[in-house]
Kinemage of the C-alpha trace (Angstrom):
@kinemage 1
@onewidth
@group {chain A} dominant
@subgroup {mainchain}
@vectorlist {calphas} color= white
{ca unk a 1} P 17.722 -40.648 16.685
{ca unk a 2} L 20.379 -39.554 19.707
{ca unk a 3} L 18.239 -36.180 19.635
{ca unk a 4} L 14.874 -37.627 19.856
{ca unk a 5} L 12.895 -36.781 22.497
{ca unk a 6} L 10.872 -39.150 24.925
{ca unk a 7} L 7.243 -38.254 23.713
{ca unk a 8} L 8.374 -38.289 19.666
{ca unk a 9} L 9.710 -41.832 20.261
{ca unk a 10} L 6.780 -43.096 21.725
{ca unk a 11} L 4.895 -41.489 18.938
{ca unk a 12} L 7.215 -43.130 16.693
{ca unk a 13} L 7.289 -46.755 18.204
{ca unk a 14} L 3.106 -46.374 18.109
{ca unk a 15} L 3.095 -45.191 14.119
{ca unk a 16} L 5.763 -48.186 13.117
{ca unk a 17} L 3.533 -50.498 15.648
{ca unk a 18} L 0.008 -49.299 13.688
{ca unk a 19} L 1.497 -50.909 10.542
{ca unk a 20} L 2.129 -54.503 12.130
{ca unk a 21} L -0.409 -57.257 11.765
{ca unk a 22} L -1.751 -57.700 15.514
{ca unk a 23} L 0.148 -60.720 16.208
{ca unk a 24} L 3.173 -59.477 14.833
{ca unk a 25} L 2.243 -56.935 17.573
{ca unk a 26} L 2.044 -59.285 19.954
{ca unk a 27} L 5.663 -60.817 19.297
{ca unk a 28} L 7.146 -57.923 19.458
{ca unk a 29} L 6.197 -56.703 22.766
{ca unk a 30} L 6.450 -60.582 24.362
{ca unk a 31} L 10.451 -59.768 22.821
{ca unk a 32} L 10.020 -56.946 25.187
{ca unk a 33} L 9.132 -58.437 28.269
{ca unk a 34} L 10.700 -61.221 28.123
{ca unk a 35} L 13.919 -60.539 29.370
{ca unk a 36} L 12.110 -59.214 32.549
{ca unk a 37} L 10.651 -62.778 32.999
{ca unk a 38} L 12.992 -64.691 34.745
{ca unk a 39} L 13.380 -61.605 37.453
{ca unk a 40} L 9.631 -62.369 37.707
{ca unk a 41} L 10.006 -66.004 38.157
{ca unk a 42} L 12.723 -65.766 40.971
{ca unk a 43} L 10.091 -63.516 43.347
{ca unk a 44} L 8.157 -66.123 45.363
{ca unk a 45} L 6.786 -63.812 47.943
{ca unk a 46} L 3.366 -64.180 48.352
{ca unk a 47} L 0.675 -61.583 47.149
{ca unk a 48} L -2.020 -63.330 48.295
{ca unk a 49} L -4.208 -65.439 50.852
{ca unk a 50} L -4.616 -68.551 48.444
{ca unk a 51} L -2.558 -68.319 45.124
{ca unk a 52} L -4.261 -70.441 42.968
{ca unk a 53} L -0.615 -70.358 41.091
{ca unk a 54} L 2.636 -70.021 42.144
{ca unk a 55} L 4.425 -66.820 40.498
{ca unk a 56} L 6.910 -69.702 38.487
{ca unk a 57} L 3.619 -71.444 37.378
{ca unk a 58} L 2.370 -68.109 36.194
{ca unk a 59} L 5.528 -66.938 34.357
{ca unk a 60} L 5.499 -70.781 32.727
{ca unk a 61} L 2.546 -69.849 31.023
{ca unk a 62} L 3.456 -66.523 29.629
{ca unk a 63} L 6.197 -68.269 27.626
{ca unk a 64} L 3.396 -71.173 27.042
{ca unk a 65} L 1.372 -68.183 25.525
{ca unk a 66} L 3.828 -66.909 24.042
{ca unk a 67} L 5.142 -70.172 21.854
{ca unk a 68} L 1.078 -70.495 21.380
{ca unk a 69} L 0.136 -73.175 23.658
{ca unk a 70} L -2.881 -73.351 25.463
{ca unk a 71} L -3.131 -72.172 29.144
{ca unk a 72} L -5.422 -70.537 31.972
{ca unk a 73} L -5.158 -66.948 30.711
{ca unk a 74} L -7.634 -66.085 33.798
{ca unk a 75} L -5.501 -67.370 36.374
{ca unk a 76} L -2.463 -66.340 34.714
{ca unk a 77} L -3.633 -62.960 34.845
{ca unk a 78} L -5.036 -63.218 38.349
{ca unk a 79} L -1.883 -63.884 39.868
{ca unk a 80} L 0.497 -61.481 37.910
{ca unk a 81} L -2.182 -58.882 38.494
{ca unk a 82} L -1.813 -59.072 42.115
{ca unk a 83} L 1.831 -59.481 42.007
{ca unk a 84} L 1.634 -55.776 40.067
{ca unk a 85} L -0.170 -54.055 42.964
{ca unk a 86} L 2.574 -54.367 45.496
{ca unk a 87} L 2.120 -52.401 48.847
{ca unk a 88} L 5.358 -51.722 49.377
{ca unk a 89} L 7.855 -48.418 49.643
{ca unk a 90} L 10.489 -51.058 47.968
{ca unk a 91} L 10.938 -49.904 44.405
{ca unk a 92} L 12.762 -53.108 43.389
{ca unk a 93} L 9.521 -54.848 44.127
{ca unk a 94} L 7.132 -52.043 41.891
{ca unk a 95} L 9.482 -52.642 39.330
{ca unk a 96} L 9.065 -56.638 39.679
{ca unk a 97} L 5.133 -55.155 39.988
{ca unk a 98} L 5.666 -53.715 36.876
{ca unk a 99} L 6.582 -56.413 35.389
{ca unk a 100} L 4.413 -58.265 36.244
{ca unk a 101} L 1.916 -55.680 35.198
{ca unk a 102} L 3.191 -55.505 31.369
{ca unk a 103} L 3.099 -59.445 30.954
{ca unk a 104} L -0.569 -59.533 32.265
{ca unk a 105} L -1.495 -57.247 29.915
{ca unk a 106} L 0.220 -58.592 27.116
{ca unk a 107} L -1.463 -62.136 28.326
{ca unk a 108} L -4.957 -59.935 28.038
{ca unk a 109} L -3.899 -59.140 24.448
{ca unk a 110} L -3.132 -62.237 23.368
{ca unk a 111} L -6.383 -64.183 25.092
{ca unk a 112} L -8.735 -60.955 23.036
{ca unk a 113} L -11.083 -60.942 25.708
{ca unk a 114} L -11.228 -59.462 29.463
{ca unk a 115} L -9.460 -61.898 31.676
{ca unk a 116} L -11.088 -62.148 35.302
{ca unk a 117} L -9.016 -60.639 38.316
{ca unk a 118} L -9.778 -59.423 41.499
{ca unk a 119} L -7.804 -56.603 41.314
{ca unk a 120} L -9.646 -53.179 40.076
{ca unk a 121} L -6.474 -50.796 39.458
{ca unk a 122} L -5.025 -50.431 35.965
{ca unk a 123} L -1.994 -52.481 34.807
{ca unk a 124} L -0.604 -49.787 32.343
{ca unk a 125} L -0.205 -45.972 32.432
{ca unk a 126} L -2.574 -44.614 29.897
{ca unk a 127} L -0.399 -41.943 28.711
{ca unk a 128} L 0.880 -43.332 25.518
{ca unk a 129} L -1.553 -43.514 22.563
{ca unk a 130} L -2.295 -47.107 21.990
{ca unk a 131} L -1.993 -50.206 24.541
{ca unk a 132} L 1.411 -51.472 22.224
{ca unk a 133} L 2.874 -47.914 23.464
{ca unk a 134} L 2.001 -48.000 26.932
{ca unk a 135} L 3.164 -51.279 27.290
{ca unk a 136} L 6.575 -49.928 25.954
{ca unk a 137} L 5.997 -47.113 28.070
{ca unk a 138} L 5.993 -49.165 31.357
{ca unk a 139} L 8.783 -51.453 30.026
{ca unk a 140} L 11.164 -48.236 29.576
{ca unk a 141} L 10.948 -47.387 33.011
{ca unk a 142} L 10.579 -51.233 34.410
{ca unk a 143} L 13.737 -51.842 32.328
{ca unk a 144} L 15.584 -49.158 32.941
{ca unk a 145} L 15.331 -49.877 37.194
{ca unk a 146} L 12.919 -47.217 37.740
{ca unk a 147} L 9.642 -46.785 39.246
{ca unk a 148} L 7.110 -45.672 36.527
{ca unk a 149} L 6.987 -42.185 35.909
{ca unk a 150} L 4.912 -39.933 33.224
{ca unk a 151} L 8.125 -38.751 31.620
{ca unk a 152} L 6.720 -34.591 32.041
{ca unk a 153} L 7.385 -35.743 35.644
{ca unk a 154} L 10.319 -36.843 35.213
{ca unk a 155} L 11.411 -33.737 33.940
{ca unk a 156} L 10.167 -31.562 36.840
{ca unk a 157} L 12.095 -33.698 39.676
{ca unk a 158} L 15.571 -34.977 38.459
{ca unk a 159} L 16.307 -36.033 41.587
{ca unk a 160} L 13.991 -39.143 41.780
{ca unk a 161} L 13.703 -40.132 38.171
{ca unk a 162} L 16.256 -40.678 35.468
{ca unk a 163} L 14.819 -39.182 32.091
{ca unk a 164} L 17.942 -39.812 29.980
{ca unk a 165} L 18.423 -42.918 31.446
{ca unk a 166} L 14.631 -44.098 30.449
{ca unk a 167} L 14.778 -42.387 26.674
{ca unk a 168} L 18.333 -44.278 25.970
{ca unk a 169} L 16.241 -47.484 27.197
{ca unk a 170} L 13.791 -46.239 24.587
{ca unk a 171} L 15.990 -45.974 22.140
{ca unk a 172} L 17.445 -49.408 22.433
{ca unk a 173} L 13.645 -50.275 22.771
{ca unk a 174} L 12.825 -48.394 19.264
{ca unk a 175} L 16.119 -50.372 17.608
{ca unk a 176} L 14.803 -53.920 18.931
{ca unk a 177} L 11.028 -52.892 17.872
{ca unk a 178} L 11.718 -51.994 14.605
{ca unk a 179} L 14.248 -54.453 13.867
């Protein structure tokens, strides 16, 4: 596994993923992200004009989700979605953003329809195969203390982005997946 490259794990994680009933799925990434949701919880800036939640509210009912309780999905997903499109050169925040980004996504998952949000960018990079493995795909990076990267461009500038340091997150990520 130590010689495994980025790309084959992904491709790995998504085969062993295909096999799981969908909310099987679902528990496994929410075992994913949840580690990052207390980060989450502690940012209180605001994202925008009139939060309908605050960003503790909103994180409250991602774990409400998760444990299969009832909630607003839609303004949930509102709020985390505009938390994810931070405006800022800070890359602690766009990896809070990220964050924010995977749990709104999961949220989407686990709701099975198209929540409403004002915000038109995507949440995930779309450069894994399947929305389980792009989800893991952000996660490496937001969990590693990186600013999302395609991993090819990771490779081409060293300097800015920490390949090995992503595919032993991926690794660990692969080990909890599968476990």
């Amino acid at each position: 596994m130590t010689d495994t490259t980025y790309p084959d794990l992904l491709r790995s994680i998504d085969e062993f993923a295909d096999d799981l009933p969908p909310g099987e799925q679902l528990a496994r990434l929410y075992g994913l992200i949840a580690p990052l949701l207390e980060r989450l919880e502690q940012q209180e800036a605001d994202f925008c004009d009139e939060p309908a939640l605050s960003t503790s509210e909103a994180v409250q009912g991602i774990r409400r989700a998760a444990d299969g309780e009832p909630v607003d999905a839609d303004a949930i997903y509102d709020h985390l979605t505009e938390m994810s499109v931070v405006e800022d050169q800070d890359p602690e925040l766009h990896v809070i953003g990220q964050s924010a980004s995977a749990a709104a996504t999961w949220l989407g998952l686990v709701a099975g329809r198209e929540l409403r949000t004002i915000v038109e960018d995507d949440l995930i990079p779309r450069f894994a195969p399947s929305t389980f493995s792009q989800i893991v795909d952000l996660l490496v990076w937001t969990r590693s203390g990186q600013m999302y990267v395609f991993w090819e461009d990771a490779v081409t500038d060293p300097d800015w982005h920490d390949l090995q340091a992503a595919t032993r997150e991926l690794q660990a990520m692969f080990l909890e997946i599968t476990a």
